[in-house]
N, C-alpha and C positions, 0 to 999 in steps of 0.2 A: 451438288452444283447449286449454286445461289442464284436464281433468276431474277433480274429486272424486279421490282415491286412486289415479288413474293410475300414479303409479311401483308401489302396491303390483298393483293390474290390471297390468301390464306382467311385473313379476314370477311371480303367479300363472299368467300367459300362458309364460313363457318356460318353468317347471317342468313345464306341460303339454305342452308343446312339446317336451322335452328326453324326455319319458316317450314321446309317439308315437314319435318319432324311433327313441330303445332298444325298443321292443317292437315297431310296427307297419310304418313307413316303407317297410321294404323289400317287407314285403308288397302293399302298395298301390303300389310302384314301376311298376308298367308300367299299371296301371290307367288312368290319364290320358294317357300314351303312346298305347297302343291305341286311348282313346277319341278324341283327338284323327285318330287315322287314321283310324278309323271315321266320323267326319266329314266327310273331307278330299273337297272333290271335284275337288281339282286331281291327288290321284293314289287311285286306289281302294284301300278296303283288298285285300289281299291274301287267299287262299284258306288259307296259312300263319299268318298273324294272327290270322283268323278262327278258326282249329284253336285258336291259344292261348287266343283270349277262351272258346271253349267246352268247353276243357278241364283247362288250366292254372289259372283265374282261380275256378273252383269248389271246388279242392284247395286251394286259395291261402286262401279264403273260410273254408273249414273251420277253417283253423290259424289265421286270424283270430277265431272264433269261439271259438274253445278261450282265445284266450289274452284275448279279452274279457271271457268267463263269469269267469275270474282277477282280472281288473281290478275286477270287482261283487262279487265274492269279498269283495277286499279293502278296498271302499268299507263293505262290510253289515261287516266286521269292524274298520271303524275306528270305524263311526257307534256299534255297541254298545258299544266300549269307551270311546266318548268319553259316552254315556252313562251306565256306568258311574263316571268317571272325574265327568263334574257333580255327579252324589249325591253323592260320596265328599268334594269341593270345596265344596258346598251344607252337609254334614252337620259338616265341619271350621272353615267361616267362621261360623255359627250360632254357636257359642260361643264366639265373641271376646270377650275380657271389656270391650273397647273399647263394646261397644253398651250397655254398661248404660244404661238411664237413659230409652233411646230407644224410642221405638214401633214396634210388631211391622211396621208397612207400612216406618215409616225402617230397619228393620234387614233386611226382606225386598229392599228396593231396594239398599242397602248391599252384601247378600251378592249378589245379581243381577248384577251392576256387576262385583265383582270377579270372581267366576265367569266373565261372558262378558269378560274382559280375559285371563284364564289360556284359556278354551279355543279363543282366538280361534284359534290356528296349528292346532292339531286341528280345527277347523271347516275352514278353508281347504280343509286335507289333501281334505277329502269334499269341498268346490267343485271342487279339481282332478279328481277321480275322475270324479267328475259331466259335469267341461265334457271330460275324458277318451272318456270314454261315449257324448255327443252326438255327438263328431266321428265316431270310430268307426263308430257306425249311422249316420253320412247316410255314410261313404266305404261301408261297406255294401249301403247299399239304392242308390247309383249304380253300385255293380259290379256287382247285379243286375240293375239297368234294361239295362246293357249288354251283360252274357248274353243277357236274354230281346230285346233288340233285335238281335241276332247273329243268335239262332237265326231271325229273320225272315226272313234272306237265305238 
């Protein structure tokens, strides 16, 4: 089934995708590793594994965290400048000498239109950040659940 803007979703997917990859990935590398051993009850985990989940994977967590706070950083300093950036678009299509003639709602709609056509790729920028973000805190808050299910044993 073909959805609505799928190639551009597929896209937006992959650039998110490319961004965990360069900042995160390696950090989360043994995450799902370990948790699957933690699991495993064809072979236990280990006393050594167990060492890492509860001491490797909190230091891990931190440097994930630092470079998340990064990621929000630069989502809060896109959204401001893409707000910015609409006035300044909103304030420049307004006097088009094209609208003569026309009524403040057809020239409100007019410049609306064109506005969200120019700042569509700037918008996106913040979806990625966003759907960036979400994945982030659920890989997060499962490497927590997996510390504090560690320290059980």
């Amino acid at each position: 089934m073909d959805l609505p803007y799928s190639e551009k979703l597929d896209e937006i997917c992959a650039v998110r995708d490319e961004l965990y990859e360069e900042i995160f990935a390696e950090l989360f590398s043994r995450v799902t590793e370990l948790y699957q051993r933690f699991k495993s009850e064809v072979r236990p985990i280990t006393d050594e594994e167990l060492e890492t989940i509860l001491t490797e994977l909190p230091l891990r967590l931190f440097t994930v965290s630092e470079r998340l706070a990064d990621i929000r950083m630069r989502m809060s300093v896109t959204k401001l400048e893409n707000k910015h950036k609409r006035i300044a678009l909103i304030q420049t299509y307004s006097i088009e000498p094209e609208y003569e003639g026309l009524s403040q709602t057809a020239v409100r709609e007019l410049v609306s239109t064109r506005v969200d056509d120019e700042m569509r790729d700037d918008e996106i920028a913040v979806m990625v950040y966003s759907s960036l973000i979400d994945r982030i805190e659920g890989e997060l808050s499962f490497s927590r659940e997996l510390i504090m299910g560690s320290k059980k044993l």
